[in-house]
N, C-alpha and C positions, 0 to 999 in steps of 0.2 A: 305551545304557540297557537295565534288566534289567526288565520287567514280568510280573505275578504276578497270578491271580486265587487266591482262596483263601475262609476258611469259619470263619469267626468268630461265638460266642454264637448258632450257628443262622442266619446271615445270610451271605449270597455278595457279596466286594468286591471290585476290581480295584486294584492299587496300582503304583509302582514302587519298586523299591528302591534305596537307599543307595547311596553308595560302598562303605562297609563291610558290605556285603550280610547288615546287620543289621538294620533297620529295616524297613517297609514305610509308604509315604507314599499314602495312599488318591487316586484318581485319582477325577473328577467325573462320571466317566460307565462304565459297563462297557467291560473291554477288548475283548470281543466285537465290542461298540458301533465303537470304536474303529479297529477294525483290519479291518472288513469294509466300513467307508467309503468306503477305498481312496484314503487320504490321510494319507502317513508325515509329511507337515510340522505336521498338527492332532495326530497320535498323540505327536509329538516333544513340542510344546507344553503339549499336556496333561503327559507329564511334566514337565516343566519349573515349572509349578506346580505341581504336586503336593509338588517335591522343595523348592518355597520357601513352601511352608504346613506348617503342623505333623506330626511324623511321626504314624503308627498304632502299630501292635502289632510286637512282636518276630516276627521269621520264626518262632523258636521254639514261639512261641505259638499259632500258628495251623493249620491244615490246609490245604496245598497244594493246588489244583484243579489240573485242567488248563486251561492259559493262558487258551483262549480255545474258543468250539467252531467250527471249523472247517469252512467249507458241504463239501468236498470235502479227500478224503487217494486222492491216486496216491502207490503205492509201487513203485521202481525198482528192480530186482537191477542193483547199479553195482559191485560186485565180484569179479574172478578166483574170487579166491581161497575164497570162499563159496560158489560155483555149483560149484568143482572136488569139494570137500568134502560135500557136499550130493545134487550126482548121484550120486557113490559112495554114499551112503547110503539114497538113498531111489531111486536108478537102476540101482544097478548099474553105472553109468559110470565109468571109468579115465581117462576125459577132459571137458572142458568139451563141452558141443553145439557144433557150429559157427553155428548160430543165434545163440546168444547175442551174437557176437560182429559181427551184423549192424548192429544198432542200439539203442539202451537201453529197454529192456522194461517194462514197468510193471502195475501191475493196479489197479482200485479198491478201495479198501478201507471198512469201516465210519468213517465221523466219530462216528456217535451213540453210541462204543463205547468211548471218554476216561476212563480213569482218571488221579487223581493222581499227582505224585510221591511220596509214602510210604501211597498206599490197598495194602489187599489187594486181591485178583486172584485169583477163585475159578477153579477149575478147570470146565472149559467140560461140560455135560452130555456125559456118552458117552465121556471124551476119557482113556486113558490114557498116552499119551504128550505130552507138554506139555512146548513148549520156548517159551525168550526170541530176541529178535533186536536186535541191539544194530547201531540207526544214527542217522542225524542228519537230521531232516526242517526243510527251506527252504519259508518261509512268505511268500505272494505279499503282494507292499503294491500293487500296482496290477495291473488290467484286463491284459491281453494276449492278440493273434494272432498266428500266425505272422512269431512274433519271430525272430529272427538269434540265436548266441551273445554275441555281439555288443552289442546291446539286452536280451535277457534279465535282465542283472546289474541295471541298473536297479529290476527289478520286484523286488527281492526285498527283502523286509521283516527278515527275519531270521530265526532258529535255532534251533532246540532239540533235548533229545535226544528219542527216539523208540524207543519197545520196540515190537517188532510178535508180540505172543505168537502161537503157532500151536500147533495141533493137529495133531503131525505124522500120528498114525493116520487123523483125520478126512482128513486132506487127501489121503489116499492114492485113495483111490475117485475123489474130484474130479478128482485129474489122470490119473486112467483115463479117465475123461468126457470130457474134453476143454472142458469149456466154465468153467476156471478158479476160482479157491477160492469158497467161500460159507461153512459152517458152520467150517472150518476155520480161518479167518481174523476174521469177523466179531465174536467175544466179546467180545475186547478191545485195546485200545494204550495206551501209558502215555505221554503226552505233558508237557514240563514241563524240570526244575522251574520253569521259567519262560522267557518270549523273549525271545531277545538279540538287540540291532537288530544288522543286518550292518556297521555300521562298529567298534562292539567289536571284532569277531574278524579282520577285516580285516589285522590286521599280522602274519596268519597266513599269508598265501599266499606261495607259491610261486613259483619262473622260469615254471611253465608256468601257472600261473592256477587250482592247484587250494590248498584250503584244508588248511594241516598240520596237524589237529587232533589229537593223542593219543585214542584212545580204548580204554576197558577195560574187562570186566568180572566180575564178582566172583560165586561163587557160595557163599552160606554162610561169607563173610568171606574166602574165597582166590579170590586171583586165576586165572582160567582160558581168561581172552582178553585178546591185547591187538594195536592195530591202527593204523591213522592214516586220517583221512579220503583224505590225502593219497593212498593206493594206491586207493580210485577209477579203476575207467577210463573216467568221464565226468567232465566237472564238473558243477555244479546249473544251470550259465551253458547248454550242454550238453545236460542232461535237459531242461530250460525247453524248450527251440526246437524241442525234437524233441516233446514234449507237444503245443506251442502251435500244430502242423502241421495247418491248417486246424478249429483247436478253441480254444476261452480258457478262459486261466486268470484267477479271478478273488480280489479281497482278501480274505484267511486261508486260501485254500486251501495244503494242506500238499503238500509232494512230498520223498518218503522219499529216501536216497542208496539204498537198498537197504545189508545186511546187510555189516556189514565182515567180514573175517579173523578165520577163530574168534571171532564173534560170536552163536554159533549153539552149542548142544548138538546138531542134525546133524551136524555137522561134523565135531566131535570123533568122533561113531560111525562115520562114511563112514570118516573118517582112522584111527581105531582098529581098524575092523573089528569093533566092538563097542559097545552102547549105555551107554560110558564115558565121561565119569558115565552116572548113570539118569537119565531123563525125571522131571521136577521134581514134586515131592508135595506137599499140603499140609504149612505149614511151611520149607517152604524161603524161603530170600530171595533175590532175585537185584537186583544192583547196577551199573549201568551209569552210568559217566563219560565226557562226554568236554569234554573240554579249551577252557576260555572258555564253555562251554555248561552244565556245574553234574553234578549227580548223580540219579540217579531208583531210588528203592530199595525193592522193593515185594515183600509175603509173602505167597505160595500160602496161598488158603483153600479148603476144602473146596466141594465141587460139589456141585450135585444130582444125587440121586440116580440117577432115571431121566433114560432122552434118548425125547423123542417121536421117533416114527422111522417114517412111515406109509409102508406098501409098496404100489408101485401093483397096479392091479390089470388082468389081460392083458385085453385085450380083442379077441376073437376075432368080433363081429359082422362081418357084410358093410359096406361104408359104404348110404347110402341112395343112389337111384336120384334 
């Protein structure tokens, strides 16, 4: 099943949709509601009636939210080939860390920071470089500890796609600090256009247990990435167990794959040797597909002007006695 919050005559609904992923069939409770229960068999049911009561509004017609709000989003770098592209751009590196390759990485990210699938996405105060990340974030349907890979598959609810905008300028001070992104990461994500329960995509996998998704995407109507969940060198079965290592994940938490293969305008510039394209302006759109999970298409708005920026100040007293 595909479910959908969205924003109609001034009013927020949760529905599911169609077979012909034209309709939206209004669901009895929010999806929110629903899915942070931490009960896939009542979230199933609830569609289930929905899609045998009368339909709503055309997708068309409506405004997209995103799915659901999410108590928690870890986002995971689960790709080669974006950390190669990437350190070269923003490292200076000719090679991957060997770090990376220890175990699958992750950060917290903003939840309260959801845009829709076709909202604008202002540019973050302060921020002149401004890039998209194009991945697929797995959404918990049940509680979990220090799960196996094993067990992990269980927990997972299902998929959507997932932009993780960044401020590459901002971010650049932060990981001189060391103590991981904040202003650089926190502005926004685009989650959506809606969640696919995991047995949808399911006749996607692979020999080895990872999910072959297609994914692309689009800047300005050309295409300028394209990728497969599949090159992955986790799976979400994977990321889950190594999260869940002495910690829980709990219902609607998100956990990102991290950024595919030329998923990134980093990347391109690491790989170029040049910030080719440019960092995104207002105006631009940028487009990200991936495959059994739908489309997310959303256009640079202008920012604020000023960025608050308070400097601290030395302070050179004695401590007290």
């Amino acid at each position: 099943m595909r479910f959908a919050t969205y924003e109609s005559s001034g009013a927020e609904h949760s529905a599911v949709l169609d077979a012909d992923g034209d309709r939206l069939h209004p669901l009895d409770e929010s999806l929110t509601a629903l899915v942070t229960r931490g009960d896939p068999d009542a979230l199933r049911a609830a569609g289930e009636r929905a899609l045998a009561g009368p339909a709503g509004p055309r997708l068309a017609e409506v405004r997209l939210l995103a799915p659901f709000q999410a108590p928690s989003i870890r986002d995971f770098v689960g790709f080669e080939a974006h950390i190669e592209g990437v350190s070269k751009s923003l490292d200076g590196l000719e090679h991957v860390p060997e770090v990376w390759y220890r175990a699958p990485a992750f950060y917290f990210t903003n939840p309260h920071a959801s845009y829709g699938a076709h909202d604008g996405v202002p540019v973050p105060a302060g921020c002149r470089v401004l890039d998209f990340e194009l991945e697929v974030g797995a959404v918990i349907g049940r509680s979990g500890r220090n799960l196996t890979p094993d067990q992990a598959g269980a927990h997972i609810l299902g998929y959507l796609v997932f932009n993780d905008w960044s401020a590459r300028d901002l971010q650049k001070p932060e990981r001189e600090l060391g103590l991981g992104f904040s202003k650089g990461k926190d502005f926004a994500n685009t989650l959506g256009p809606w969640l696919v329960t995991a047995d949808e995509v399911e006749q996607h996998r692979d020999a080895d247990g990872y999910l072959d998704l297609a994914m692309s995407v689009s800047l300005n109507g050309g295409l300028i990435g394209r990728d497969t969940l599949a090159n992955a060198s986790w799976t979400f079965e994977e990321m889950i167990a190594y999260a869940t290592r002495d910690a829980w994940v709990r219902p609607g938490d998100i956990l990102g794959s991290g950024t595919c293969g030329w998923g990134a305008l980093a990347e391109h510039w690491g790989r170029n040797g040049e910030r080719t394209p440019p960092p995104l302006q207002p105006g631009d759109e940028v487009t990200l597909t991936v495959e059994g999970l739908g489309t997310v298409s959303n256009r640079i708005l202008p920012g604020p002007e000023q960025a608050y920026l308070p400097r601290a100040r030395k302070r050179g007293r004695s401590p007290r006695p």
